[in-house]
N, C-alpha and C positions, 0 to 999 in steps of 0.2 A: 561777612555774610549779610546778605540785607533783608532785610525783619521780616518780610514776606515771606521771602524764601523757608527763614526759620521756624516759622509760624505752621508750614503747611500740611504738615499731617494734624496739628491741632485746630488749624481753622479747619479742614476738610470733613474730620468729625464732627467740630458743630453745626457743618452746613449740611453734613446726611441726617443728623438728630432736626435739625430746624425741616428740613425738608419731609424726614417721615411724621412730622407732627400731623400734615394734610391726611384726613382720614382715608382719600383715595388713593392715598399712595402707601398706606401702608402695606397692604398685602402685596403689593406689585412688587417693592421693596424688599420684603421679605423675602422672596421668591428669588428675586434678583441676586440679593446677599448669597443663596444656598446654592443659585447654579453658580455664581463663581467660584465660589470654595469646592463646588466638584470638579473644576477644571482642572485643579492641583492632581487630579488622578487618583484621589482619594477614596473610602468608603463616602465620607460623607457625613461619617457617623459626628463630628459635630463642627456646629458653623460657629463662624467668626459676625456674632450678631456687632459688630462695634459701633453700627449707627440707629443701634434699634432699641437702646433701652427706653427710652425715655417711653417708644409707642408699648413695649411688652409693660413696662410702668403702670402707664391710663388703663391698659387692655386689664389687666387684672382685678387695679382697684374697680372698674366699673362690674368686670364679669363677680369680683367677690361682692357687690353690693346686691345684682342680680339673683346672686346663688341665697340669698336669705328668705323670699318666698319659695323658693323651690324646697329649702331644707325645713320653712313650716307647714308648708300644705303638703309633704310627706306621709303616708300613709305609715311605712314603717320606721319614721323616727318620731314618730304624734304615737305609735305604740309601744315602742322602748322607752320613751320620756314619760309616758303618761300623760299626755296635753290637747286640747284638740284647740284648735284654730277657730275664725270666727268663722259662720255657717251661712253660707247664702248661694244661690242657686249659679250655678258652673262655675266653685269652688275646686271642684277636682282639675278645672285644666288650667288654673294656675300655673299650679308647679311646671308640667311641661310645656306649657307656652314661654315662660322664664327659661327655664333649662335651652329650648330651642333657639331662643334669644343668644343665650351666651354659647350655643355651639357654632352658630354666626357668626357669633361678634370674635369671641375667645379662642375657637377652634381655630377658623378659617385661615390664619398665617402659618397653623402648620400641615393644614391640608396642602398649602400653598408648596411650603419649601420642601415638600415628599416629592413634589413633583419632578426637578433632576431626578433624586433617587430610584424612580419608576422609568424616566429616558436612558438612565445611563444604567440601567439594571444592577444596580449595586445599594441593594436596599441598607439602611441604615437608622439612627436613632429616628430623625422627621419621618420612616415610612411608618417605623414601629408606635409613635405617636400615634401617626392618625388614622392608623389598623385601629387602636385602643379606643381611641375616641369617636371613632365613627360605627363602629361594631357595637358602643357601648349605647350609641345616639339610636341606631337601627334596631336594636333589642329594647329598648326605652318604647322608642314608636309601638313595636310591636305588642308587648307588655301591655300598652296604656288602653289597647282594645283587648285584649285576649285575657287581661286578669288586672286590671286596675290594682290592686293590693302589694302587685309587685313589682312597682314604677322601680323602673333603675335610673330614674333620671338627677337623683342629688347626687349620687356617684358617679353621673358624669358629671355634673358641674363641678365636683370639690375635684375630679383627676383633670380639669382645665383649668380649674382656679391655681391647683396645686402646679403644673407644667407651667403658667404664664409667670406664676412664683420663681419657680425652678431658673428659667429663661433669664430674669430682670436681674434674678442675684447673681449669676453666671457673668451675664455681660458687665454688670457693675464689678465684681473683683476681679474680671480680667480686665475691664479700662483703667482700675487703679492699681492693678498691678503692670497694668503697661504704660503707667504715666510717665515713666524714664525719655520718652521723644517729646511729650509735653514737657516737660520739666527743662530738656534740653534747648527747646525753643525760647521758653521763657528766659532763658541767660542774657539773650543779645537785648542791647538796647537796642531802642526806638531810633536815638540819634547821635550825631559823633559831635563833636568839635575837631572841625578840620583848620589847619593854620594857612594861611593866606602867604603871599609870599613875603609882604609888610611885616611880621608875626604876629599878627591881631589873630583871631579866632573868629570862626563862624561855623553855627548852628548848622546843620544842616541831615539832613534822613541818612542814615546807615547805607540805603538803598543806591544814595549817591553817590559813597565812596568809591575810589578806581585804585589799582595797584600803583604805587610812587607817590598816592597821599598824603600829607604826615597829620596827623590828629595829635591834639591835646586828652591826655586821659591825668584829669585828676583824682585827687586820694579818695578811696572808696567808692571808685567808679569801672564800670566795667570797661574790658576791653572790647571794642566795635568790632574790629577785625583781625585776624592774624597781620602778625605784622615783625618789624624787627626794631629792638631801641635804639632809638636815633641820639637820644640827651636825657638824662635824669638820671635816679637810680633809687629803687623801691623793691618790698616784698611784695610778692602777687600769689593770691590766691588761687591755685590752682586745681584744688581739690574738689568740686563739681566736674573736673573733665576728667582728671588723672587718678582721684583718688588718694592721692598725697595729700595730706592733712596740714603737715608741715608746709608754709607760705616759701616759696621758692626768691631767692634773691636775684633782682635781675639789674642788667646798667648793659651800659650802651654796647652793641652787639650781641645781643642775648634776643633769643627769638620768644614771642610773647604769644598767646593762644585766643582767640575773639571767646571774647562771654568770660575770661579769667575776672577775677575782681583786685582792681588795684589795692595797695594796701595807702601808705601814709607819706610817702613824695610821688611827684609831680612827675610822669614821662610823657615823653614826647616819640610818638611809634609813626614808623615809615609804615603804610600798606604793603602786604608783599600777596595778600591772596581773600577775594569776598566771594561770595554768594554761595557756589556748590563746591567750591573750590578749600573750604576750610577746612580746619581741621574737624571742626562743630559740625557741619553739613556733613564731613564723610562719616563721624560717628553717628549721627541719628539716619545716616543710610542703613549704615553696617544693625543698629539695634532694629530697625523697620524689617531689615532683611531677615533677624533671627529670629521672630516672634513669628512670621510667617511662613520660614521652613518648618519640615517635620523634623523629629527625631523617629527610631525606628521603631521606641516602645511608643508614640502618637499612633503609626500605622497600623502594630500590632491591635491598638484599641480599636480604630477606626474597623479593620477587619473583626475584629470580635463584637463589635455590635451588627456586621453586616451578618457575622453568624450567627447571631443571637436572634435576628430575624425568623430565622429559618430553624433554630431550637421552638422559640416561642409558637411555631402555626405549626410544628411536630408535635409538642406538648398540649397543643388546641386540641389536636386532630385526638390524639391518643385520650385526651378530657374527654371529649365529647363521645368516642367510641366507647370508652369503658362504661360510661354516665349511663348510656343509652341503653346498655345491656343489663347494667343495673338497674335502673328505674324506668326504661322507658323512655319517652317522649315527655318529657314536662322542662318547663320552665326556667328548671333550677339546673337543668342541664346546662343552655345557655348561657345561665349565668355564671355556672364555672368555668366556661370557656372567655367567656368575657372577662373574670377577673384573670385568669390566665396573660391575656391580654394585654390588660394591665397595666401588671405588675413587672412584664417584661421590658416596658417602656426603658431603656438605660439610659437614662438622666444625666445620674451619676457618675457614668462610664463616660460618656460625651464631656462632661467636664473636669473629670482623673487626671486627663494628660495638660490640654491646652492651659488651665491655670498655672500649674507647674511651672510649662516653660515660659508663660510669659511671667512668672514671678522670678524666676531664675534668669531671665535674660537680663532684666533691669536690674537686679541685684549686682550681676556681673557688672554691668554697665557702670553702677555705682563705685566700685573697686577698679575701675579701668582696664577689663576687659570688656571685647568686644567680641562676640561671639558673630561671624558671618554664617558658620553652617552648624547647626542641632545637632546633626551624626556626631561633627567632631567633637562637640562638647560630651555627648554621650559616649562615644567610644576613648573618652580622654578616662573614663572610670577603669578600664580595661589595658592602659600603656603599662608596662613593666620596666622600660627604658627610656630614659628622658636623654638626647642627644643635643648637648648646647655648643655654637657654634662660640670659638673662644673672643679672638676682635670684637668688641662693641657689644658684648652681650653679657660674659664675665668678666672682660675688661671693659675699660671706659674708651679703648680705644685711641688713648692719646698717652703721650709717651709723657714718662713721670718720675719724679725721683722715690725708690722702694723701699731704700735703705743708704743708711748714712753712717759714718765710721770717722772716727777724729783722734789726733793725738792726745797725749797729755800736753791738758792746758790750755786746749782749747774746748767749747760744747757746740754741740751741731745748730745751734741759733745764730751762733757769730759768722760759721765758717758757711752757714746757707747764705747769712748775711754779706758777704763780702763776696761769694758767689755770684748772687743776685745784683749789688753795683758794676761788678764785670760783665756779665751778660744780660745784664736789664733791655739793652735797646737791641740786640740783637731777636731776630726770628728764627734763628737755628734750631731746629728739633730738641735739641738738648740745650740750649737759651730756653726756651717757652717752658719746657720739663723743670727745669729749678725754677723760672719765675712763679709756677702754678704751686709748688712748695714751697716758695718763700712766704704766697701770699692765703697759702692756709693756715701759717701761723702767726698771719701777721705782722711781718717783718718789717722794717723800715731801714733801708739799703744806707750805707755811708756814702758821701760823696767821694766821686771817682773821678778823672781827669787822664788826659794823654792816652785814650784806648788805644791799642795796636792789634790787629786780627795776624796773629803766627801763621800762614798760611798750612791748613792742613795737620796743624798740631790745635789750636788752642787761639785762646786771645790773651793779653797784657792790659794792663792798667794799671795808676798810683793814687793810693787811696792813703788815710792818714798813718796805717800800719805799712807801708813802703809798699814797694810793687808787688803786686798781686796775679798771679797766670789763675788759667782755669783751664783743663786739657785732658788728653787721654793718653795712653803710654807713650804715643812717639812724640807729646811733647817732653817727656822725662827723660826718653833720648838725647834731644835737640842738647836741655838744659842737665846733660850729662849728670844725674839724679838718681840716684834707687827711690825704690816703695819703701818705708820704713817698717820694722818687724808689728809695728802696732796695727798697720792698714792691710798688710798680706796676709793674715785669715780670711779678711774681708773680703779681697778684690779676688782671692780665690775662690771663694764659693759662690760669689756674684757672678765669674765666670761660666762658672759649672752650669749654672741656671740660665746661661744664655743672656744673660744682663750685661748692659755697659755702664763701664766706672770710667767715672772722668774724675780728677784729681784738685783741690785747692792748693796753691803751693803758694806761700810766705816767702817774699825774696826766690830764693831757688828751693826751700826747701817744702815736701808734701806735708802738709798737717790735715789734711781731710779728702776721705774719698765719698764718692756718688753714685750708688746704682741706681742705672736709670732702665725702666724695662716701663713694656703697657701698663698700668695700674688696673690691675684687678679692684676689683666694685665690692666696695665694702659688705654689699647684700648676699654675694655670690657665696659664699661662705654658711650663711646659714640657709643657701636656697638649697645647696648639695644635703646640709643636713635632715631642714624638712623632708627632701623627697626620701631620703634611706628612711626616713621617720613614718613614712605610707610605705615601705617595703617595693622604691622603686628605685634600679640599678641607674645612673649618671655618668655617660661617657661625655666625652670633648673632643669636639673637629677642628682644626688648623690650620693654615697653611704654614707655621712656623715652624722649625728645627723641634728635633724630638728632645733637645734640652732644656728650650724653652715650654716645650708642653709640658715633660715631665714636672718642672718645677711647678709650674701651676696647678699641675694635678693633687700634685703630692704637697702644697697650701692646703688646697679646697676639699682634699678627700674624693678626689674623681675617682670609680673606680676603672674604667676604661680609657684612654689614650689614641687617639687617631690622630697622629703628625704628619705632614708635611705632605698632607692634600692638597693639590689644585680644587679652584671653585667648580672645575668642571667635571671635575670626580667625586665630588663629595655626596651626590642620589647614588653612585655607585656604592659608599660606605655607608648606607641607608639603607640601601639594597640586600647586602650583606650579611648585615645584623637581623633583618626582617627574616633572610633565608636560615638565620637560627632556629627560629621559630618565636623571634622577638615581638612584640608589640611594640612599634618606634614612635615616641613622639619627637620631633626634631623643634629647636628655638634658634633662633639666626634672625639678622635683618632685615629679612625679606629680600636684599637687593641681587647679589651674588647667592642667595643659600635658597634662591626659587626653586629649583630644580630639589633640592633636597625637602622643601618644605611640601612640595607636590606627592613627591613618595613618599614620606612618611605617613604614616596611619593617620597621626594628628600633624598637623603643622603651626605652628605657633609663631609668629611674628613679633618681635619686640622693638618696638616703635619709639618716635620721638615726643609724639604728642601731634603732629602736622601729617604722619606718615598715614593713614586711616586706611584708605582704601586698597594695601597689599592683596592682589589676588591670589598669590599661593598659597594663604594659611588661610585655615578655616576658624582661627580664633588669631586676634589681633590684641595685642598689650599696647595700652595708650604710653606707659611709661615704661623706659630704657630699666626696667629692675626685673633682676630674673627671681626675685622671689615671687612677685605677681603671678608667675608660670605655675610657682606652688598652689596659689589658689583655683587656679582653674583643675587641677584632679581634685581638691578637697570639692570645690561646688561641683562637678560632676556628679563626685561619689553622692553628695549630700539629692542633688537633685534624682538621683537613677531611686534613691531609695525611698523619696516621697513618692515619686511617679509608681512603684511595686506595691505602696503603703494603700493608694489612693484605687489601685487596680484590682487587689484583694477587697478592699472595702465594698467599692463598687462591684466587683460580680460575685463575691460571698452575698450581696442581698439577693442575686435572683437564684441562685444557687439554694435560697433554704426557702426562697418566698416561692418560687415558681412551684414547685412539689406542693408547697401548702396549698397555693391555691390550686393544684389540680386536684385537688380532695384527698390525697395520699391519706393524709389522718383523721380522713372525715372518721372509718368505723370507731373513734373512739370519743368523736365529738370537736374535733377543731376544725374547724371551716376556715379560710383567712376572704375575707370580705373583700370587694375593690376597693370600701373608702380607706378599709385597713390597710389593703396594701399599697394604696397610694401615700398613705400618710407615713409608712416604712419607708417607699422610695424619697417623697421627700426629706427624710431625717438621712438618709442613704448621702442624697446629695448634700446637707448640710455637714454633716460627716466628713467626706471626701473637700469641700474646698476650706473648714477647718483647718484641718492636715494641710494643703497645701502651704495657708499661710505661715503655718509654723516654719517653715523654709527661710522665712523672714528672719527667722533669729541663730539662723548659722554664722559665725564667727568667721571673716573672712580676712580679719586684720590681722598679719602678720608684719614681723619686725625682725632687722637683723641683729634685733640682740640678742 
């Protein structure tokens, strides 16, 4: 991938931050920022300020420097304090020539960004804003001729000091909790070492590499691009992409990941894919994309501050009528309608949801999920049935030895080992199945000599214990031979499970058999138990014989069985289970299981690390382990309950502030003030993105042990 490319949602952000720094572009900007996020078809109710903190930053500190002669040439906080200010002739318009200062300077971006919400009639948090503070601006004006004494104007400045607050801390812990695409970026190096065809080396930009390059990557250095190992053999750090902790051991034919961190030898990597083509490029698509869908509790908010519009100038309307038949016509009527106003402003609701999920996105991202669509990750809280597709998801896919049986006198070290000298050089499905056994334990093969391939039974060869076969029943035929009573328990129940045994024979006689079947994935075993651990049912799809399903079921603890499916029926057994009245999430490879990954409620993809970009699942697993699938309903669940935690927070404050300040309790003497109830809704929204961060510290490390 080359470093530009990688770079460019983090260069793009500091050139909107450098660029709103010009004072005349801020407000234009602003504007700009709120009608695209209405385009999304949304309320509106909060924007995605990501290029604007730095100006809502300056806009505060200067408006909070402002707001300090406004709050001492106060008439009514020089009478609560007891203090009077210094005395000299057109004193009193201090304060509102300051205050009208910072409704200019402070206000005006969100006069600004109400304005979609006023085109597209879909009022939201920016209308309700600058209802508040332009009502509070207007009654200020008014006030400052009709009764000097009852300037409302430091309670507009502290509720614009308080919102540009509001604003800067919003955008700030949602860019740090969206730094997962920044972070991403940051992996690739600047440049490669590409080898010449001499073998010399040369320097040269990331940007320049092409697919059939081969680069030098020495120890402790990143890998520049996807690619395949060509020579060497090293651990490689893979756990900024996959989440694996554990450094992966890779040598020559082992596919490598761009931005992995080499560990301590020397490879030498062919190019096989740069720029958007990576594996690196398709995950910070995939994380770009999920921070900028909704989920459906996002909309639910979004609509509830559009309602909350139209509660707050009900609640105005019903202030002002009651006021009016109680006192009259005076002043203080106004200004209960004004705090009304307010206090309505939902801040904190505007910021409830969007933090969440962008702290939730990158979290997953961190753990090697990749979430494409919000619904799915939200409606993963709600599956009841997890449907894994068996090939490459519970197995490894590749055919293996499962179990092993030997006579007396011999142990399954020797008889793997003598194995392995018989079919070392062979490529036979069942060669590759024992050599990949031989060499998880290490083994070190005896020399062999005089190979013969049996056609259709087996192969021969003489090694220092005399001639050695290796074969399946028709070579025991051939070499006119029973199974001996120590190996037929074995090779019967290997049967039963759909597995093939092939046989070691010494001279002519069997001293060791082989069940070779897919190997099931060491993970899949406690990924069936986590999900019964969340109370959620686990079937298994196939196209294999129902004895080979059974068997794996009845390892793993499946409790459902679907055998000997075509790929083209498999949305049909999706279908199915859904018409129970199931919740179905389906896990497959994406390649063949598209169709089922489509109909499924959730679709989950489990991937190689290169695969990113699957378009039928709505969450994608960077790595081939189906316990990661378990993580995605834990973060679900954990995410759905902040986002309920953060929505009660948020409208239980207008829920008790909004009555106060209609006067509800005035006959007993509680009034709730603007600055007071400003100074609620700010603690309201410190509250609310609090809570969110705690999301931070959900345990998403799981293991098969």
């Amino acid at each position: 991938m080359n470093h530009d490319a990688a770079h460019t949602a983090h260069d793009h952000a500091q050139h909107d931050t450098m660029q709103h720094d010009q004072m005349q572009h801020e407000g234009h900007a602003a504007h700009d920022e709120h009608a695209g996020h209405g385009s999304h078809g949304s309320h509106g109710a909060h924007v995605d300020h990501s290029g604007h903190e730095q100006m809502f930053r300056r806009r505060f500190w200067i408006s909070l420097l402002l707001t300090a002669p406004v709050l001492i040439f106060s008439p009514m906080l020089q009478d609560w304090f007891g203090f009077s200010p210094p005395d000299f002739t057109g004193d009193r318009w201090i304060g509102p020539l300051f205050a009208i200062a910072i409704f200019l300077y402070g206000g005006i971006p969100f006069l600004q960004m109400a304005v979609p919400e006023v085109r597209s009639r879909q009022p939201g948090m920016m209308l309700l804003i600058s209802l508040a503070i332009t009502v509070a601006f207007a009654y200020s004006v008014f006030a400052t001729f009709a009764n000097p004494d009852s300037g409302f104007f430091w309670e507009m400045a502290t509720l614009i000091d308080i919102m540009l607050l509001g604003h800067w801390i919003e955008m700030r812990s949602v860019r740090q909790a969206s730094g997962a695409l920044n972070e991403l970026a940051k992996l690739m190096p600047d440049t490669a070492e590409r080898l010449d065809a001499d073998g010399g080396t040369q320097e040269v930009p990331v940007s320049a590499l092409k697919a059939g390059d081969r680069v030098l990557v020495r120890p402790g250095a990143s890998v520049p691009a996807d690619g395949t190992v060509a020579e060497g053999q090293s651990d490689v750090n893979e756990a900024m992409i996959t989440g694996e902790s554990k450094p992966v051991r890779k040598g020559p034919g082992d596919a490598v990941i761009g931005g992995t961190i080499n560990g301590d030898g020397s490879l030498r990597v062919e190019i096989t894919a740069i720029g958007d083509e990576t594996a690196l490029a398709g995950i910070m698509r995939l994380v770009e994309q999920a921070q900028s869908s909704k989920s459906q509790t996002q909309i639910l908010a979004d609509r509830a501050a559009g309602w909350l519009f139209y509660v707050a100038l009900g609640v105005a309307a019903l202030t002002a009528i009651a006021w009016l038949l109680a006192d009259g016509f005076e002043l203080d009527v106004l200004e209960r309608v004004v705090t009304v106003l307010v206090i309505a402003c939902p801040h904190a609701l505007g910021l409830a949801i969007p933090l969440v999920v962008a702290i939730s996105t990158s979290l997953g991202a961190r753990n090697g999920i990749l979430v494409r669509d919000r619904l799915a990750l939200e409606q993963a809280r709600q599956i009841d049935t997890v449907v894994f597709d068996k090939t490459g998801t519970l197995t490894e896919g590749k055919f293996g030895v499962v179990g092993t049986a030997t006579v007396d006198g011999w142990d399954e070290d020797r008889a793997l080992g003598l194995a392995l000298a018989v079919e070392g050089d062979s490529e036979h499905l069942i060669a590759r199945g024992i050599r990949r056994a031989a060499e998880e334990r290490d083994l070190t093969p005896p020399a062999a000599h005089n190979f013969e391939a049996i056609k259709g039974r087996g192969i021969r060869a003489e090694t220092d214990d005399g001639t050695i076969y290796v074969g399946g029943p028709r070579l025991l035929e051939q070499l006119d031979t029973a199974v001996p009573d120590a190996l037929t328990s074995f090779t019967q129940d290997a049967e039963q499970k759909g597995q093939t045994v092939v046989y070691l024979l010494a001279e002519t006689r069997p001293v060791a058999a082989f069940a070779l079947a897919d190997v099931i994935r060491p993970e899949s075993l406690a990924a069936v138990r986590r999900l019964h651990d969340l109370g959620i049912e686990v079937a298994m799809l196939t196209g294999d014989s129902q004895a080979v399903a059974d068997a794996v079921a009845e390892e793993l603890g499946i409790d459902t069985t679907l055998a000997e499916v075509l790929p083209e029926h498999k949305e049909q057994q999706i279908a199915a289970l859904q018409k129970q009245g199931k919740r179905v999430a389906m896990v497959g490879d994406g390649v063949n299981d598209a169709p089922a990954l489509t109909r499924a409620d959730v679709g989950i993809a489990i991937g190689s690390g290169t695969d990113v970009a699957i378009e039928s699942a709505g969450i994608v697993l960077v790595r081939s382990n189906p316990l990661d699938a378990v993580k995605i309903f834990e973060l679900s669940r954990a995410t759905y309950r902040k986002m309920i935690q953060n929505l009660i927070w948020a409208t239980g404050y207008n829920v008790v502030a909004l009555p106060l300040a209609a006067g509800v309790l005035a006959p007993i003497g509680i009034l709730l003030s603007p600055a007071v109830g400003a100074l609620f809704m700010s603690l309201s929204t410190i509250v609310v993105a609090l809570n969110a961060q705690l999301l931070r510290r959900q345990d998403l490390d799981v293991s098969a042990a």
